[in-house]
DSSP file (Angstrom, degrees, kcal/mol; ACC not computed):
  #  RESIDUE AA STRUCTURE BP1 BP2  ACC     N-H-->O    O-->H-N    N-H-->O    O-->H-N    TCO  KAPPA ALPHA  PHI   PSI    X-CA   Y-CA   Z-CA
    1    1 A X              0   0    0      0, 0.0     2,-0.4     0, 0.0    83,-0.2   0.000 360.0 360.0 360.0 159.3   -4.1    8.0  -15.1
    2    2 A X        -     0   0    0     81,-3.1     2,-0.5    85,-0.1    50,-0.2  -0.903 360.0-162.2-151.0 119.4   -2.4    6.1  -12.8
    3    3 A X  E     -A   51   0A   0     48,-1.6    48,-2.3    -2,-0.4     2,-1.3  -0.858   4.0-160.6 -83.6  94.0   -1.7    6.5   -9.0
    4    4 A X  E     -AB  50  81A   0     77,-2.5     2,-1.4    -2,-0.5    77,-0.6  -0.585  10.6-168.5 -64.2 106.1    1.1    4.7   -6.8
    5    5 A X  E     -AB  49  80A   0     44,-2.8    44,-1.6    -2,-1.3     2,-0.8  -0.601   5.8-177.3 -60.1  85.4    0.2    4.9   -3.2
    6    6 A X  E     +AB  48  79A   0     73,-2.8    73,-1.5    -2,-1.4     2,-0.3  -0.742  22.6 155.3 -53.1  85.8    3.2    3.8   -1.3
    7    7 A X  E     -AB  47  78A   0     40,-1.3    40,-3.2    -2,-0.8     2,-0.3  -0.560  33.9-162.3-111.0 177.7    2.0    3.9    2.3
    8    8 A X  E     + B   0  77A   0     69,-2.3    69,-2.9    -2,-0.3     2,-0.4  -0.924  16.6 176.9-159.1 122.0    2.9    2.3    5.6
    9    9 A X  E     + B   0  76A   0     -2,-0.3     2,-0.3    67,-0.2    67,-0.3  -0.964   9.0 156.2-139.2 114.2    0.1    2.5    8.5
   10   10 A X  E     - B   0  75A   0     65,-2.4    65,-2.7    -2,-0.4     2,-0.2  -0.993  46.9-109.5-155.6 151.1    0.6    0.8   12.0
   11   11 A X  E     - B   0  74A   0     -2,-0.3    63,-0.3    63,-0.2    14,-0.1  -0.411  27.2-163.9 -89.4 134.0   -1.1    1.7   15.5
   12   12 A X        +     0   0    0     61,-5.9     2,-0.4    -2,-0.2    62,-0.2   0.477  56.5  95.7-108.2  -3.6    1.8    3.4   17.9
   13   13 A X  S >  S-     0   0    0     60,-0.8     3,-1.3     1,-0.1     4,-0.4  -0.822  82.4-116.8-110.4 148.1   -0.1    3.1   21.2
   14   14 A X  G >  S+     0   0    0     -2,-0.4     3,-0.5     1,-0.3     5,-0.2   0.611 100.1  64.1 -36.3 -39.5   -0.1    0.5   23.7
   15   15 A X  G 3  S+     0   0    0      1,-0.3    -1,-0.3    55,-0.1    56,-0.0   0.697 101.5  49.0 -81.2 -25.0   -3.6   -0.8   23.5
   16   16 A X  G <  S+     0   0    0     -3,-1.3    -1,-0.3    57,-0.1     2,-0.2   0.519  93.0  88.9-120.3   4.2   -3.4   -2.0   20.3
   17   17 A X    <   -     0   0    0     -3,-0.5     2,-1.0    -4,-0.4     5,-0.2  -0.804  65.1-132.4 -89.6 153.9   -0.1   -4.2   20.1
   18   18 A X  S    S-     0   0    0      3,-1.7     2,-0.6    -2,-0.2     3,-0.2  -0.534  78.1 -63.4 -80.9  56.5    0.8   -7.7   20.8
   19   19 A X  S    S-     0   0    0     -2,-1.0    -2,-0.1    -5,-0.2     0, 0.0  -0.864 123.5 -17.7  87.4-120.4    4.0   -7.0   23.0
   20   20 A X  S    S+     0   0    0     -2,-0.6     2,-0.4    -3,-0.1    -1,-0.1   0.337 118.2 112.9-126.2  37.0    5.8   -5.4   20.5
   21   21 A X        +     0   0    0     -3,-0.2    -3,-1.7     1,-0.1    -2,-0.1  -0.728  28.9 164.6 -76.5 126.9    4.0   -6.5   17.7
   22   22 A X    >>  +     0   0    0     -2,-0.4     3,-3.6    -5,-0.2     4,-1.8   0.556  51.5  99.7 -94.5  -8.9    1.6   -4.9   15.1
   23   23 A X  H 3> S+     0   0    0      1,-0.3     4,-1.9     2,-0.2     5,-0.3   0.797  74.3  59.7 -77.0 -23.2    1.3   -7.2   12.4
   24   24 A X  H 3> S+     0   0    0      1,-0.1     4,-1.2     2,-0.1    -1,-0.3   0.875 102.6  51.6 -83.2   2.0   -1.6   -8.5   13.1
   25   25 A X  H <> S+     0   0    0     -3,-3.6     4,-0.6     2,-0.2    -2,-0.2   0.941 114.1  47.7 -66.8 -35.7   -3.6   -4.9   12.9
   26   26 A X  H >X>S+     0   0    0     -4,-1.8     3,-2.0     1,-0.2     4,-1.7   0.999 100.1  65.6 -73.0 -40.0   -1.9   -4.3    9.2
   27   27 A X  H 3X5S+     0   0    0     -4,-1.9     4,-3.4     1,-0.3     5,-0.2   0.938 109.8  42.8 -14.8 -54.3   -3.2   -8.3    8.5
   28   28 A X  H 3X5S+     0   0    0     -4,-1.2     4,-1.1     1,-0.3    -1,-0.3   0.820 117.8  41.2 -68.5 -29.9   -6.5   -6.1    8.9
   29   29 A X  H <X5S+     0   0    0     -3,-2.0     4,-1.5    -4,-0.6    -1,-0.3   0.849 116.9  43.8 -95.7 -63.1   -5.2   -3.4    6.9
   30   30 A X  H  X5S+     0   0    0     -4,-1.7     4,-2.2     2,-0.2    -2,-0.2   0.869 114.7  62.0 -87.9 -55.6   -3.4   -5.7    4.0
   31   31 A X  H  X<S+     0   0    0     -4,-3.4     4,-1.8    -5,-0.5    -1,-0.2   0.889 100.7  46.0 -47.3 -57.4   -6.9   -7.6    4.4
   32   32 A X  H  < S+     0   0    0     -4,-1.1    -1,-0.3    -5,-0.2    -2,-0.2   0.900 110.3  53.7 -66.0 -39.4   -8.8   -4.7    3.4
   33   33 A X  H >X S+     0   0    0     -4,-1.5     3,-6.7     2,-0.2     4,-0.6   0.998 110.1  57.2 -26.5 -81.0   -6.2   -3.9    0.0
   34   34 A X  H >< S+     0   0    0     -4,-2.2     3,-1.7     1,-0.4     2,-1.2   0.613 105.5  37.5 -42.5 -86.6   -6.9   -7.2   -0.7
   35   35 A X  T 3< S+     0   0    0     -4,-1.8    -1,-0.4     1,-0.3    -2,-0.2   0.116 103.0  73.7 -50.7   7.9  -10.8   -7.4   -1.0
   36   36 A X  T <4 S-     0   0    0     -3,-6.7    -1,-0.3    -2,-1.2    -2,-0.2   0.695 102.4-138.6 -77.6 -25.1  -10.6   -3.8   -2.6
   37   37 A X    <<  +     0   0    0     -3,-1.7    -2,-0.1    -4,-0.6    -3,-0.1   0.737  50.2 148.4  35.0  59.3   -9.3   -6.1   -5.6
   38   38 A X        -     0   0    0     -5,-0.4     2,-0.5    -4,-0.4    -1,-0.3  -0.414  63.5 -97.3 -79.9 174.6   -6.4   -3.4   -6.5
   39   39 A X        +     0   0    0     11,-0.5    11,-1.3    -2,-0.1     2,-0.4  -0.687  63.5 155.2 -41.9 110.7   -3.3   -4.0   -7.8
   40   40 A X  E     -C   49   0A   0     -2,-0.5     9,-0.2     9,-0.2     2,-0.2  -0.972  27.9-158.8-143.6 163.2   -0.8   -4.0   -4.5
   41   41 A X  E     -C   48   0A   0      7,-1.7     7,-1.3    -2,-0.4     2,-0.4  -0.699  18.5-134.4-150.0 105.5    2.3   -5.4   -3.6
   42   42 A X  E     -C   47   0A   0      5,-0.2     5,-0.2    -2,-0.2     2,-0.2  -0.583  21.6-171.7  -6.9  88.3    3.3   -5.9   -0.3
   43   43 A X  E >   -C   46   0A   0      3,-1.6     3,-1.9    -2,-0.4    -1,-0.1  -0.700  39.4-112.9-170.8 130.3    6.5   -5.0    1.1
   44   44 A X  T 3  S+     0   0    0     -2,-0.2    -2,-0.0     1,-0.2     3,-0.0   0.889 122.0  29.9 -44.7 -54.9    8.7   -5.4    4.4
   45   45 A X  T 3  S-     0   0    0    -37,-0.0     2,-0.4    -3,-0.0    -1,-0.2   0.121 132.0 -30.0 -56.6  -0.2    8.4   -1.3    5.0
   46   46 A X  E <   - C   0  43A   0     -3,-1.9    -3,-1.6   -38,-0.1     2,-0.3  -0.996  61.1 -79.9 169.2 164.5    5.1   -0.8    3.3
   47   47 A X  E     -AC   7  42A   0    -40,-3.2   -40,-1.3    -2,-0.4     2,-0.5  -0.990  23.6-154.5-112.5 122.7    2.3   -1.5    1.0
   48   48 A X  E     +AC   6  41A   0     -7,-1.3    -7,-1.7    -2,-0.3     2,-0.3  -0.925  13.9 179.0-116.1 137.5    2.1   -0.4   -2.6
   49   49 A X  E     -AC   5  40A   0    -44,-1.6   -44,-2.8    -2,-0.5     2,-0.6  -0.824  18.1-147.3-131.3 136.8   -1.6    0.0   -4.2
   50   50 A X  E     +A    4   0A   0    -11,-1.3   -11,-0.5    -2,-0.3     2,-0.2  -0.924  31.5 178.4-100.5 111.1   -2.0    1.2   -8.1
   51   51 A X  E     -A    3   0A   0    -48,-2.3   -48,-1.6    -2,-0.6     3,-0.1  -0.482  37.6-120.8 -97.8-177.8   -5.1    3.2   -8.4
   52   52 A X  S    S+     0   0    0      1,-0.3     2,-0.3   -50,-0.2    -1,-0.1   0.624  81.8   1.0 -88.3 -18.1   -6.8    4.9  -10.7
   53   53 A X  S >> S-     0   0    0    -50,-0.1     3,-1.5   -51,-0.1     4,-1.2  -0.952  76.3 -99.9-174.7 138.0   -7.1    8.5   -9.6
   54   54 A X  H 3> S+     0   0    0     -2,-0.3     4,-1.0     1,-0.3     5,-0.2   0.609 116.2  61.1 -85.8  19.4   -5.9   10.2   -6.9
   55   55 A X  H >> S+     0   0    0      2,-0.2     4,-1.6     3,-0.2     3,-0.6   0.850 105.1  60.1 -68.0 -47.6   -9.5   10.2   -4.8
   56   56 A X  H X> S+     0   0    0     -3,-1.5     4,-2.1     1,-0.3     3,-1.3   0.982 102.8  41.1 -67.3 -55.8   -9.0    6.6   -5.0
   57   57 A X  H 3X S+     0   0    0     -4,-1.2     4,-1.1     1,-0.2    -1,-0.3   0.613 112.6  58.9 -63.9   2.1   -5.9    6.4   -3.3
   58   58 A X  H <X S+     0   0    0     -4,-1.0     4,-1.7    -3,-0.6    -1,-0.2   0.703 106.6  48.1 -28.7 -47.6   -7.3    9.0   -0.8
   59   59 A X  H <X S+     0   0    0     -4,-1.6     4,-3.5    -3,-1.3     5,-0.3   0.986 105.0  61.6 -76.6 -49.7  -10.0    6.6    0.0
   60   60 A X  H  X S+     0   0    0     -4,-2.1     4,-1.3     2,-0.2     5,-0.2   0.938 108.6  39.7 -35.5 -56.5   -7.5    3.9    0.4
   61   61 A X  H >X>S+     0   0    0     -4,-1.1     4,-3.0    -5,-0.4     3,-1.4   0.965 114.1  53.3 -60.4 -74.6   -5.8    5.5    3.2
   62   62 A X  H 3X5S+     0   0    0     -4,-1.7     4,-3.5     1,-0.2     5,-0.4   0.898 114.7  45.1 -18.2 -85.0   -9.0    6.7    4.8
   63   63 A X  H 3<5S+     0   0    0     -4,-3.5    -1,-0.2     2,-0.2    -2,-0.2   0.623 109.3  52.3 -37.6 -23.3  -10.0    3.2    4.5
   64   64 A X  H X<5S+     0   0    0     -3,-1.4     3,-2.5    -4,-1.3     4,-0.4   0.961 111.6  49.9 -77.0 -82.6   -6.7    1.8    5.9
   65   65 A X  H ><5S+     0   0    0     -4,-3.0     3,-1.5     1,-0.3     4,-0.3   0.846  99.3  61.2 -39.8 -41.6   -7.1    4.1    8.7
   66   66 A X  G ><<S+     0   0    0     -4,-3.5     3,-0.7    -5,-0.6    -1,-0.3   0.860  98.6  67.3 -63.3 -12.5  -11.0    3.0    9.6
   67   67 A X  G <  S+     0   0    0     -3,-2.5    -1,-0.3    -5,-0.4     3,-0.2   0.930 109.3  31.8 -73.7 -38.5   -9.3   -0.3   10.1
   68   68 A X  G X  S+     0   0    0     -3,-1.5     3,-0.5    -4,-0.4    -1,-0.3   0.046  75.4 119.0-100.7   4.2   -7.6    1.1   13.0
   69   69 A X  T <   +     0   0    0     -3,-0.7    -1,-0.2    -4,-0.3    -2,-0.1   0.155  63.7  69.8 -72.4   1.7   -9.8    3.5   14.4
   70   70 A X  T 3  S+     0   0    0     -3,-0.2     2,-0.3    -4,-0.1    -1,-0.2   0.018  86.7 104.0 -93.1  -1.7  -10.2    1.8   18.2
   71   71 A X    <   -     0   0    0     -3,-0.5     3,-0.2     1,-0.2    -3,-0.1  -0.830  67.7-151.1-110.0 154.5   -6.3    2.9   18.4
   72   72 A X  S    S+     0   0    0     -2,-0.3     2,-0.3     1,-0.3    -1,-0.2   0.853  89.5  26.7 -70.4 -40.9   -5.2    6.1   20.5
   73   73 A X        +     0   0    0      2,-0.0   -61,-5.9   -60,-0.0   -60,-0.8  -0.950  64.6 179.2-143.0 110.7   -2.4    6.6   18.3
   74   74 A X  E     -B   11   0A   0     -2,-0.3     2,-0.5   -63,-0.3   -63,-0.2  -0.822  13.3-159.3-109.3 127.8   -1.9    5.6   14.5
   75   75 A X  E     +B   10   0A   0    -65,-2.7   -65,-2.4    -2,-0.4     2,-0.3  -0.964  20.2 163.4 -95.2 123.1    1.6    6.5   12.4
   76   76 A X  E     -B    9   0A   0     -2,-0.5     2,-0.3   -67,-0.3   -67,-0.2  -0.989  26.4-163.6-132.0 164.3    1.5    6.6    9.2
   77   77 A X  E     -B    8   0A   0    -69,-2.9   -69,-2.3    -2,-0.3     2,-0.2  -0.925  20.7-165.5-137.3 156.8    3.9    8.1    5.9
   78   78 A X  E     -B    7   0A   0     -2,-0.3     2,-0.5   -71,-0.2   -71,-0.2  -0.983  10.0-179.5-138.2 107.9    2.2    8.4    2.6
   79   79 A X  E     -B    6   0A   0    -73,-1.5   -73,-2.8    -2,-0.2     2,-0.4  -0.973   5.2-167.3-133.1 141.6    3.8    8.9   -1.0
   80   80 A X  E     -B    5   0A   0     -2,-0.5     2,-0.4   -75,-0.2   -75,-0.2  -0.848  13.0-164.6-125.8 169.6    2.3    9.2   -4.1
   81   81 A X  E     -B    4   0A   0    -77,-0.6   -77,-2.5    -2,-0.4     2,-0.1  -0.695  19.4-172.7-150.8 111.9    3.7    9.0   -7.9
   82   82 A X        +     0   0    0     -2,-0.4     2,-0.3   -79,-0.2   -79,-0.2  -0.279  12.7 161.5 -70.4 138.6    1.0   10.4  -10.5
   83   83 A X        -     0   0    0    -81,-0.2   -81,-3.1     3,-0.1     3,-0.3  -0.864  29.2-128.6 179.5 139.1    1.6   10.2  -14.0
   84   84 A X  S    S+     0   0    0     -2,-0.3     3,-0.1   -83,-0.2    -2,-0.0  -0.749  85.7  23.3 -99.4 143.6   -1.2   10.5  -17.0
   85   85 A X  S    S+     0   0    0      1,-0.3     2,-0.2    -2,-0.3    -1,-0.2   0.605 100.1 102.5  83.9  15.2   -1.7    8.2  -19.7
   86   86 A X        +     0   0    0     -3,-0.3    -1,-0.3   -84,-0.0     2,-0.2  -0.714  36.1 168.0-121.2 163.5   -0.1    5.0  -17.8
   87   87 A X        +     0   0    0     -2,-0.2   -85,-0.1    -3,-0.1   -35,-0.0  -0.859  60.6  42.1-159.9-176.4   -1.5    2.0  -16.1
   88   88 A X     >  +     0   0    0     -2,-0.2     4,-1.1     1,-0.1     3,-0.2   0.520  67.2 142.6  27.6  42.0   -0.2   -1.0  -15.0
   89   89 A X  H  >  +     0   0    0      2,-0.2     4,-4.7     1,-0.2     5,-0.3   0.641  57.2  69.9 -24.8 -44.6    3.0    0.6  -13.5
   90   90 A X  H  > S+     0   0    0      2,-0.2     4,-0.9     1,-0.2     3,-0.2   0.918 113.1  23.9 -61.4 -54.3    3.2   -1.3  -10.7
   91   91 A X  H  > S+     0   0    0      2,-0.2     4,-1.3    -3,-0.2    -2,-0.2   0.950 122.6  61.8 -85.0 -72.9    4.2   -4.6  -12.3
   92   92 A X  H  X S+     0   0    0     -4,-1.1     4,-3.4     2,-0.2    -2,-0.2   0.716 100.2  49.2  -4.9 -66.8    5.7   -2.4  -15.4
   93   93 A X  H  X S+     0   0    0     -4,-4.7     4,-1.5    -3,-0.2     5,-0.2   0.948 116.4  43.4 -76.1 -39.7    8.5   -0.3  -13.5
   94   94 A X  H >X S+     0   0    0     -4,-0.9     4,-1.6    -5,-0.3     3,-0.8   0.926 108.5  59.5 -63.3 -41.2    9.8   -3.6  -11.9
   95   95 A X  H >X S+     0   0    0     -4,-1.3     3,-2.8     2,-0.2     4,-1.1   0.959 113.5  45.6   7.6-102.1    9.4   -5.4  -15.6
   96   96 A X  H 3< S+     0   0    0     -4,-3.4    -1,-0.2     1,-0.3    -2,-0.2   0.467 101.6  51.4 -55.0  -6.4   12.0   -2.6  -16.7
   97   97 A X  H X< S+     0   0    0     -4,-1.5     3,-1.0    -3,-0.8    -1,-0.3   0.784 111.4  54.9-100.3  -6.0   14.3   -2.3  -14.8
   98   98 A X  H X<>S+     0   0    0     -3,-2.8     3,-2.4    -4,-1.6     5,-1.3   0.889 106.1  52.7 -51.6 -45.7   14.8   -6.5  -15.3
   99   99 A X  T 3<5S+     0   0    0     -4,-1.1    -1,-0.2     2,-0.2    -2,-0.1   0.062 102.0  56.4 -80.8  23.4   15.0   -6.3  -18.5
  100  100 A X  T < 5S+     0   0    0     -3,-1.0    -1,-0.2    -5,-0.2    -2,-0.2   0.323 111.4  49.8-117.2  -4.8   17.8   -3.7  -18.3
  101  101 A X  T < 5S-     0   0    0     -3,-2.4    -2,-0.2     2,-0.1    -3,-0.1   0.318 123.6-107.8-122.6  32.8   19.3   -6.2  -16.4
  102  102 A X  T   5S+     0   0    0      1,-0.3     2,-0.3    -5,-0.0    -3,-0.2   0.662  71.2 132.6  98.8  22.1   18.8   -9.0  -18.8
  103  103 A X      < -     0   0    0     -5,-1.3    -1,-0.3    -8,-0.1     2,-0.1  -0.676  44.7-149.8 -93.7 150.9   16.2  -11.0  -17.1
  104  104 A X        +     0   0    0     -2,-0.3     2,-0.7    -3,-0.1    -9,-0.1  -0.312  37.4 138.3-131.5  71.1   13.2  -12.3  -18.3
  105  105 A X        -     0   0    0    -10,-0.1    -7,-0.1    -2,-0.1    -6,-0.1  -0.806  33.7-150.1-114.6 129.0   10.7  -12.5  -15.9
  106  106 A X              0   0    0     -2,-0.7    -2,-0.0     1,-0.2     0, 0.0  -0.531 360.0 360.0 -85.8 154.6    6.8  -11.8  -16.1
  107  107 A X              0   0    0     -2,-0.0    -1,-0.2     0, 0.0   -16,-0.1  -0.052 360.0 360.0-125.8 360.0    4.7  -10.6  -13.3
């Protein structure tokens, strides 16, 4: 099986921005992805993480959120897209739709 998470998580209350900055709480966030050693890909709007199941990407968010837990008020949106018998998706669906437009580039 194979999970995409697409999420986006940033703290909406005063106490925990830089002006009107967030980025460095998702640093913390993006920090934690990273040392999970999933598949993710980073994104201006968002993060996308390939799990395995969807308890993992559960836990991912959960985790995502503990990152942020000192803040009054956390936003987040969440999509997932499930699908049995696949893996490596992430890298995969960008893979096809290049080569549909006649590129040949690996990730």
């Amino acid at each position: 099986m194979s999970v995409l998470l697409e999420f986006a998580m940033f703290p909406t209350s005063a106490e925990c921005r830089e002006g009107s900055s967030v980025s460095h709480k998702v640093a913390k966030i993006i920090d934690m992805i990273d040392q999970s050693a999933l598949n993710y890909q980073l994104t201006p709007m968002g993060t996308i993480v390939e799990c395995e199941s969807v308890k993992e990407a559960l836990g991912i968010v959960e985790r995502a959120y503990e990152q942020l837990e000192e803040c009054e008020r956390v936003y987040s949106t969440i999509k997932l897209d499930i699908r049995k018998g696949k893996l490596e998706r992430l890298d995969g669906k960008i893979a096809s739709i290049e080569s549909k437009l006649g590129r040949n580039v690996k990730h």
